[in-house]
C-alpha positions as a Markdown table, in Angstrom:
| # | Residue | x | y | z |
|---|---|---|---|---|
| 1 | Unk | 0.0 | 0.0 | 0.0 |
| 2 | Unk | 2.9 | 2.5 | 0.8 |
| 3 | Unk | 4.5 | 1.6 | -2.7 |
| 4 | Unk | 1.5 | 2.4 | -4.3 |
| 5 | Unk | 0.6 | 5.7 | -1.9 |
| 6 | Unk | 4.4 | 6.6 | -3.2 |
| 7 | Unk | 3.5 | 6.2 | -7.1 |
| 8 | Unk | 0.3 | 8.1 | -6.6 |
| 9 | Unk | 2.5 | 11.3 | -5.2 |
| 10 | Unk | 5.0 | 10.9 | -7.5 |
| 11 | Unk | 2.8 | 10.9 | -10.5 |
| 12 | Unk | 0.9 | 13.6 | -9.2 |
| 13 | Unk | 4.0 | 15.7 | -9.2 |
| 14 | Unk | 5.2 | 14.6 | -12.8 |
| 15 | Unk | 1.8 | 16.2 | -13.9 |
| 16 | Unk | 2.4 | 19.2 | -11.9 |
| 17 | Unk | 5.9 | 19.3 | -13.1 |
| 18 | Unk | 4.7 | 18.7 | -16.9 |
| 19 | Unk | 2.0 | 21.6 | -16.5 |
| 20 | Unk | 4.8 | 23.9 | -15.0 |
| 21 | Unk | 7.4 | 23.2 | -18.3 |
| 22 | Unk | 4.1 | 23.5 | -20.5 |
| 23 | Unk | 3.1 | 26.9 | -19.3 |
| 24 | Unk | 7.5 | 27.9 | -19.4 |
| 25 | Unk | 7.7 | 27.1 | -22.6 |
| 26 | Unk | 4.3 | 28.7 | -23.9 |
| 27 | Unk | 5.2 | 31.8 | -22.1 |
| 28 | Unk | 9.2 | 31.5 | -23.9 |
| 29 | Unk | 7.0 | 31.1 | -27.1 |
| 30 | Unk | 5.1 | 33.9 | -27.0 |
| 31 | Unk | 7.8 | 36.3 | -26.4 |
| 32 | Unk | 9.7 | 34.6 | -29.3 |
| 33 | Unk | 6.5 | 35.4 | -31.5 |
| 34 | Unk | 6.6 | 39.1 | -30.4 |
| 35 | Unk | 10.2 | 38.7 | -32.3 |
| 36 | Unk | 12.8 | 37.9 | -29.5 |
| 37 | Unk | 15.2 | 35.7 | -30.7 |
| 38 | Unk | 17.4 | 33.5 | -29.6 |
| 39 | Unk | 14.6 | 30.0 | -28.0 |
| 40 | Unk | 15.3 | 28.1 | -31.0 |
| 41 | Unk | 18.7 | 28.9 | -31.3 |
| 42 | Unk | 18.7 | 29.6 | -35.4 |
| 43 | Unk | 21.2 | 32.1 | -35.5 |
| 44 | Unk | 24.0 | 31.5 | -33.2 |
| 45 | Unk | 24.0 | 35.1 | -31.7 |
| 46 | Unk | 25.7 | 34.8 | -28.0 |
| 47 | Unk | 23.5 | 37.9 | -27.5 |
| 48 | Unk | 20.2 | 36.4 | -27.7 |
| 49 | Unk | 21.7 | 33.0 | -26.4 |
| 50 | Unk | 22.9 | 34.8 | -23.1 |
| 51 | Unk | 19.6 | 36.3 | -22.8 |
| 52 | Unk | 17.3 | 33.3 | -23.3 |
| 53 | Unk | 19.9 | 31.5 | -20.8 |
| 54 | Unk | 17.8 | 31.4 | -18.0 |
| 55 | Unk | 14.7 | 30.2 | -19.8 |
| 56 | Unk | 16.7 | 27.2 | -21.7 |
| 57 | Unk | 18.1 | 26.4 | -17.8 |
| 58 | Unk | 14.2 | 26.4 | -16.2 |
| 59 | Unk | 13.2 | 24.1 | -19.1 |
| 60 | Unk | 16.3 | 22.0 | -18.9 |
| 61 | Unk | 16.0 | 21.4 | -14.9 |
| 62 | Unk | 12.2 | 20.5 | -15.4 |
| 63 | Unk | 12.6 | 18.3 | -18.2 |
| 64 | Unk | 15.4 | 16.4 | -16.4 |
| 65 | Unk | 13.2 | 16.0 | -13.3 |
| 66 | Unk | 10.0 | 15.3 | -15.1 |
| 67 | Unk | 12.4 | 12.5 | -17.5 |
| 68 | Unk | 13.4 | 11.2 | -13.8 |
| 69 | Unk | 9.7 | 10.8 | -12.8 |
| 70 | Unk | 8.6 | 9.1 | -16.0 |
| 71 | Unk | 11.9 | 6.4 | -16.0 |
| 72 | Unk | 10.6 | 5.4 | -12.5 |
| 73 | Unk | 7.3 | 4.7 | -13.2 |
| 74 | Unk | 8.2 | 2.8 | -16.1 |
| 75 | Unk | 7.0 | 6.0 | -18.8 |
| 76 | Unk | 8.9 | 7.0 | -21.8 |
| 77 | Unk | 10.5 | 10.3 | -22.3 |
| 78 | Unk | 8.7 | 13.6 | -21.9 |
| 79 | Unk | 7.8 | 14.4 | -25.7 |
| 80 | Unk | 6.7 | 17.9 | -25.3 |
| 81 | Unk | 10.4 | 18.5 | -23.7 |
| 82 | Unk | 12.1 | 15.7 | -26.4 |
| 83 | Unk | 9.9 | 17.7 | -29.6 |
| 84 | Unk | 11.3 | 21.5 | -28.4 |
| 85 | Unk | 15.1 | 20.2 | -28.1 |
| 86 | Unk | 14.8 | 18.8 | -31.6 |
| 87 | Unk | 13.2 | 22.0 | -33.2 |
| 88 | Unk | 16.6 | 23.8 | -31.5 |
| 89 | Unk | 19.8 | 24.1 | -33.6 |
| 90 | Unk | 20.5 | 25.3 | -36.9 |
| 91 | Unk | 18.2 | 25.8 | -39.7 |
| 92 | Unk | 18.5 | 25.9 | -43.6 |
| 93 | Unk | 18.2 | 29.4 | -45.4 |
| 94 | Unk | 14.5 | 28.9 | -46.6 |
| 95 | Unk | 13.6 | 28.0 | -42.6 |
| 96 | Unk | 11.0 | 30.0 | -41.6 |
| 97 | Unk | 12.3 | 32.2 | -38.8 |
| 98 | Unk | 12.2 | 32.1 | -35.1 |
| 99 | Unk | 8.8 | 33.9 | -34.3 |
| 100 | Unk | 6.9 | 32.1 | -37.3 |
| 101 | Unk | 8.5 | 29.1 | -35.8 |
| 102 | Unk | 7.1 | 30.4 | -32.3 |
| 103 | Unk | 3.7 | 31.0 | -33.3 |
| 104 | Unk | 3.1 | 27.6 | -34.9 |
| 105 | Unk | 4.7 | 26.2 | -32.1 |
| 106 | Unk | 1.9 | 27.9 | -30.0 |
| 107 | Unk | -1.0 | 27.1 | -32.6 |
| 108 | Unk | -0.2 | 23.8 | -32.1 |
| 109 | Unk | 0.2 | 23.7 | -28.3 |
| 110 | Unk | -3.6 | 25.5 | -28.6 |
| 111 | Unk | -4.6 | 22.4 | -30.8 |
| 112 | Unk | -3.2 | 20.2 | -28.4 |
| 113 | Unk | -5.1 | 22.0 | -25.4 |
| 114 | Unk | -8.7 | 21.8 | -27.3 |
| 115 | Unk | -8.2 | 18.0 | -28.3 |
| 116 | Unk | -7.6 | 17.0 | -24.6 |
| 117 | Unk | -10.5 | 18.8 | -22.9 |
């Protein structure tokens, strides 16, 4: 009963933890939209890398301890976290740019959000 009082909590808190990242990165995402650069890393500028810094480290420290919770109840990976590190990095010259990148990011978050209530 203890064991399974123990997965209860920690599950509750990986849902917590997943709504806190969710709400972090939608918030990064709609600044990035408004046309601060730098989330998605396309242009390799240490200015707008230094100041999205902080951001990157919240999502990074979240992700990590949601990934923790998920390995020990026998879930895979976080995908919103695993999706977002792969849309980071270098982009081709016709890749759309960070803020349309952003806003379908967000469009698609809002799609998400309307197909689970």
């Amino acid at each position: 009963m203890a064991k399974a009082d123990r997965l209860e909590r920690l599950d509750n808190r990986r849902l917590e933890l997943e709504a806190e990242y969710r709400a972090a990165l939608i918030e990064a995402l709609e600044r990035t939209a408004a046309g601060k650069w730098g989330l998605f890393d396309h242009q390799k500028d240490r200015h707008a890398r230094a100041a999205v810094r902080p951001t990157l480290e919240q999502l990074a420290e979240l992700g990590e301890e949601i990934d923790d919770a998920r390995a020990r109840l026998g879930l895979p990976l976080f995908a919103l976290q695993q999706a977002f590190l792969a849309a980071r990095g270098p982009v081709g010259p016709s890749a759309v740019g960070e803020p349309k990148q952003a806003q379908a990011w967000l469009e698609r978050l809002a799609a998400d959000e309307e197909a689970t209530d």
